[in-house]
C-alpha positions as a LaTeX table, in Angstrom:
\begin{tabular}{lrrr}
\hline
Residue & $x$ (\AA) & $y$ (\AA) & $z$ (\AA) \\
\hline
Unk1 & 0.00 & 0.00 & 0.00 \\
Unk2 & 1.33 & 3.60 & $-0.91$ \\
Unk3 & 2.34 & 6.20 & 1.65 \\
Unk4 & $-0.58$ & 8.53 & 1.73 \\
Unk5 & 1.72 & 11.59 & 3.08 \\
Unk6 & 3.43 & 10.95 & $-0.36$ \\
Unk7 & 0.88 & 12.51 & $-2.44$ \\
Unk8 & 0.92 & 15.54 & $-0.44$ \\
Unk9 & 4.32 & 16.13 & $-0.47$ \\
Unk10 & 4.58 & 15.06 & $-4.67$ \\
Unk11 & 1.34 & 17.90 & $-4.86$ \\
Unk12 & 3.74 & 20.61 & $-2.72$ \\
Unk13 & 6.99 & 19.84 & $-5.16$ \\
Unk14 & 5.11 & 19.94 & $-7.99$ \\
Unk15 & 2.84 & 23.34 & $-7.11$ \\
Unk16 & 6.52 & 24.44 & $-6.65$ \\
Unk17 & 8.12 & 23.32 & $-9.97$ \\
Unk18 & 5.05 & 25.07 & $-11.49$ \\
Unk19 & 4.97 & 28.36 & $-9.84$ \\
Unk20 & 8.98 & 28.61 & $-11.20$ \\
Unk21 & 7.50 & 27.84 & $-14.58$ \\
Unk22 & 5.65 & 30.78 & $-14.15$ \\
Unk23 & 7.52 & 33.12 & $-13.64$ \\
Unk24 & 9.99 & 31.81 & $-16.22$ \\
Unk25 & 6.77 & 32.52 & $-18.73$ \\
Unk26 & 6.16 & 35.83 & $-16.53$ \\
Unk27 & 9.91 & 37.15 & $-17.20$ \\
Unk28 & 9.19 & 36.61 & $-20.98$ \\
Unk29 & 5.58 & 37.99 & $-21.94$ \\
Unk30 & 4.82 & 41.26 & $-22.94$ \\
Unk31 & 3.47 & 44.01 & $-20.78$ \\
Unk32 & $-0.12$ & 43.72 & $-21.20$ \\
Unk33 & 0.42 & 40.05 & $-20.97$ \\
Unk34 & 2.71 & 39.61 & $-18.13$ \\
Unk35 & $-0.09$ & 42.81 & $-15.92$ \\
Unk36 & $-2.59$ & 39.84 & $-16.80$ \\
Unk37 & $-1.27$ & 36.95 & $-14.93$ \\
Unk38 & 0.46 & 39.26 & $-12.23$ \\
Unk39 & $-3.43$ & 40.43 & $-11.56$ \\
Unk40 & $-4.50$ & 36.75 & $-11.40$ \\
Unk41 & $-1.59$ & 36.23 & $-9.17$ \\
Unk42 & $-2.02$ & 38.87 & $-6.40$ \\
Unk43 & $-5.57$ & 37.98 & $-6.52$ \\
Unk44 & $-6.68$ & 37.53 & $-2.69$ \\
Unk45 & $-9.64$ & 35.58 & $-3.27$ \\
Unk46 & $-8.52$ & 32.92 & $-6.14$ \\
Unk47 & $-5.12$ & 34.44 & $-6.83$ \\
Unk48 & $-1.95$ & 32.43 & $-6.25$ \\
Unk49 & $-1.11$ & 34.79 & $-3.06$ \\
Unk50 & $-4.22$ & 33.92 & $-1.47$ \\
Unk51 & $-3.58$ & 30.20 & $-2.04$ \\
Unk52 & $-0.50$ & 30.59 & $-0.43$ \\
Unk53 & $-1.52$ & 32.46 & 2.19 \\
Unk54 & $-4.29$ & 29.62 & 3.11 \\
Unk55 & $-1.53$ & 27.24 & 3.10 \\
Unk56 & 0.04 & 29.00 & 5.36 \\
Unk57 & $-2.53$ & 29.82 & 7.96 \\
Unk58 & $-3.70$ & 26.23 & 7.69 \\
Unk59 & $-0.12$ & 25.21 & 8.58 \\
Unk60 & $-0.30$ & 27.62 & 11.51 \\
Unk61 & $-3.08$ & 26.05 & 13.31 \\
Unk62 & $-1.27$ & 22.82 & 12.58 \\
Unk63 & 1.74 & 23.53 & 14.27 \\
Unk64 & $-0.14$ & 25.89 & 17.03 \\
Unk65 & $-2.06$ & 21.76 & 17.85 \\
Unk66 & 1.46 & 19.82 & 17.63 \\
Unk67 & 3.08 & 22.95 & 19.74 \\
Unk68 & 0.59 & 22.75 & 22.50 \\
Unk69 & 0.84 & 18.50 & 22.16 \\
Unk70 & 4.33 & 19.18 & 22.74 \\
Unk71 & 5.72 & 18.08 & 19.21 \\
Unk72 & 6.54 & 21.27 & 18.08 \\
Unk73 & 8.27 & 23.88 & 19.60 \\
Unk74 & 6.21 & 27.22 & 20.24 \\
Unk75 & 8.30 & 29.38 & 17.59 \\
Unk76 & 7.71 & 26.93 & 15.02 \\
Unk77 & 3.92 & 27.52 & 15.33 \\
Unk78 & 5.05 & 31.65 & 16.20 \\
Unk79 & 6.89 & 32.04 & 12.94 \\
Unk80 & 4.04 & 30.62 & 10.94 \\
Unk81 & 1.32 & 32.66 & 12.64 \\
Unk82 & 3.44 & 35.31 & 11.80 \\
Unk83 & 4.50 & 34.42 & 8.29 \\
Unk84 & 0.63 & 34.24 & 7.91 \\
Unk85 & 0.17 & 37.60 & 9.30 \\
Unk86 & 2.51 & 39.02 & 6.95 \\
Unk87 & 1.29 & 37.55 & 3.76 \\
Unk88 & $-2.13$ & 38.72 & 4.29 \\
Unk89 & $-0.88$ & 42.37 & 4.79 \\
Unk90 & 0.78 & 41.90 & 1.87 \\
Unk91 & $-2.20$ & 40.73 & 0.12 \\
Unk92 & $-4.01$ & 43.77 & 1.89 \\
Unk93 & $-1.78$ & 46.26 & 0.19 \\
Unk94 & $-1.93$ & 44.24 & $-3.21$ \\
Unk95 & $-5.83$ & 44.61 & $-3.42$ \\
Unk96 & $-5.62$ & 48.29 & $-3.57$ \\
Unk97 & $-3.86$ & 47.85 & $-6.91$ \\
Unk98 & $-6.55$ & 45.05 & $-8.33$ \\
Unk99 & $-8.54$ & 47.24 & $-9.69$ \\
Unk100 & $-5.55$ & 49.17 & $-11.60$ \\
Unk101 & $-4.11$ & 45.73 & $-12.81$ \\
Unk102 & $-7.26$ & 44.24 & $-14.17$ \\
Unk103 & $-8.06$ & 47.85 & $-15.80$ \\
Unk104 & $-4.17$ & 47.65 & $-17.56$ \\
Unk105 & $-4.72$ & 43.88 & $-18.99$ \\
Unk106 & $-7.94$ & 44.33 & $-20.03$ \\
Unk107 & $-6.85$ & 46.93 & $-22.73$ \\
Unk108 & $-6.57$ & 46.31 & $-25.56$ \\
Unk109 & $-2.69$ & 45.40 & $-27.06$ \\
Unk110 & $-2.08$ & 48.22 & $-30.14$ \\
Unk111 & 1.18 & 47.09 & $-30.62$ \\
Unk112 & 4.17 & 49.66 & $-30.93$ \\
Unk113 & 2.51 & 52.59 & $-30.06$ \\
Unk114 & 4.44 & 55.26 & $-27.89$ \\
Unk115 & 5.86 & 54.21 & $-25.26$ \\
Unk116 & 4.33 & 55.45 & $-21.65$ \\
Unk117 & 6.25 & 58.31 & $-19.72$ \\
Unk118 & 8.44 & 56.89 & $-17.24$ \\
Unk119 & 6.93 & 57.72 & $-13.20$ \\
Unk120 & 9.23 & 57.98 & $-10.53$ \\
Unk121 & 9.78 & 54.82 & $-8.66$ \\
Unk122 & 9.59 & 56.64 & $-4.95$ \\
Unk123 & 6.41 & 56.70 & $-3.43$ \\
Unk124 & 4.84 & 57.10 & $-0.29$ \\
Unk125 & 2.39 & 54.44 & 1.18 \\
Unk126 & $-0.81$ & 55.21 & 2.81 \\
Unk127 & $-1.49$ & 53.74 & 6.00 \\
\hline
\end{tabular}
């Protein structure tokens, strides 16, 4: 009989060889194409940052059970609540720019038409 943890663990490698395929493709596509998938990416409901950010959570409350069993250490379960913290302020700040990256892909492409005006890369975040 297979190991059932072996699956899991196959799925994880796997969802990992993928999401470097990705941004291999990512590095490559054009502007308008590369804003689409970086929209579906930072997308906090079905987006790849919100998938992560489950996984991560979930594997909080994990280790937060095996901590308090006594399999875990404390920090172990710590640094995941925290990672998990962390990602969803991330995906927090990420929403505020949905609506700007769904607006940019869904243009239309017109080919080699001028070129935007560079914007200053220094800006100040709203909290």
């Amino acid at each position: 009989m297979p190991d059932p943890t072996l699956y899991p663990v196959r799925l994880a490698d796997e969802i990992t060889r993928q999401l470097g395929q990705l941004a291999d493709h990512l590095a490559q596509l054009p502007p308008h194409k590369a804003t689409q998938v970086i929209a579906r990416v930072v997308d906090p409901a079905d987006g790849v940052l919100g998938g992560v950010t489950r996984l991560v959570s979930t594997s909080s409350v994990f280790a937060k059970i095996q901590a308090e069993n006594g399999a875990l250490p404390a920090e172990v379960w710590l640094a995941l609540g925290r990672a998990s913290n962390e990602l969803d302020a991330i995906g927090g700040d990420l929403d505020e720019h949905r609506e700007t990256l769904q607006h940019v892909s869904s243009r239309p492409h017109t080919g080699a038409a001028k070129p935007p005006a560079p914007a200053p890369l220094v800006v100040r975040r709203r909290r």
